[in-house]
N, C-alpha and C positions, 0 to 999 in steps of 0.2 A: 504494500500500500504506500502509494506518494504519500510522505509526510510535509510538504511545504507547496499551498498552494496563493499562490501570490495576487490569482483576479479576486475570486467570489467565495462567500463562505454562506449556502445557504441552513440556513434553520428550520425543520419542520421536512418531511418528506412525504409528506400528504398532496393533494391535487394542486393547491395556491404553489408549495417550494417544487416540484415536480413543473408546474407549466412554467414558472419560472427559467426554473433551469433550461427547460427547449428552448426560451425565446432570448437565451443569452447569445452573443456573436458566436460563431462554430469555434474558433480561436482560443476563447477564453476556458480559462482552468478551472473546476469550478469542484467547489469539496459541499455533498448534503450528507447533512448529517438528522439525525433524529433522537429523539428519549428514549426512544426504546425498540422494538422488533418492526418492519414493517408494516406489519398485519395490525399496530397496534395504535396505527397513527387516526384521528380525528375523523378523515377521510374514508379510509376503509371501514370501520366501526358507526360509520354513520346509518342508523338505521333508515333514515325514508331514502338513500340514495342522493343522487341531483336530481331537483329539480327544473322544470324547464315549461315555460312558458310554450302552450301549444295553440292558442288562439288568440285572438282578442276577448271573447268570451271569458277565457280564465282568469284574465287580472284580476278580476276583484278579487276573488280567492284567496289568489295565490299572494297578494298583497296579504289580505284580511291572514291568512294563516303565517305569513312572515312574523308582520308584525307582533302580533298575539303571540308567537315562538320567543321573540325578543322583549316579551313584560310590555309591550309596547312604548323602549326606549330607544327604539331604530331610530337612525337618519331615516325619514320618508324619502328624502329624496335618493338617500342609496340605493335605498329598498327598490322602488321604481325605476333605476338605472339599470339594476341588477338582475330583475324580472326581465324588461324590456332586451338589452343585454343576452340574457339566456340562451334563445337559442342558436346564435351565436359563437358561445362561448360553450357548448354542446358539442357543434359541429366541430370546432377547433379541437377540441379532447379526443 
């Protein structure tokens, strides 16, 4: 194992440090690391899976069930970027 990596040092090796990692320049050196086993990270253990916006019909929903997940302490505005966003960011994975 390279011990000295001089570009990137990601944290977490769930979906977020994972898509990270693809969308660094091919060049760069890049060390992810995690807390503990793969299988153990936030992402994988996520019970409802991704979500993903499939209509315009489903926003409210899919808003209304965010939100409520989050005590209803969300940026709304993320929240709606994130939905909208979605399937997008689906396909890209």
């Amino acid at each position: 194992m390279k011990r000295e990596y001089i570009d990137t040092l990601i944290v977490g090796a769930g979906v977020a440090g994972m898509n990270c990692a693809l969308h660094l320049p091919k060049e760069t050196q890049a060390l992810v690391i995690c807390k503990g086993g793969l299988k153990e990270s936030d992402s994988f253990l996520a019970q409802g899976g991704i979500c993903m916006l499939r209509g315009e019909g489903d926003f409210a929903g899919y808003f209304e069930d965010t939100m409520r997940a989050g005590h209803y302490e969300n940026d709304e505005a993320a929240v709606r970027q994130m939905i909208e966003r979605s399937p997008a960011m689906i396909e890209e994975l």
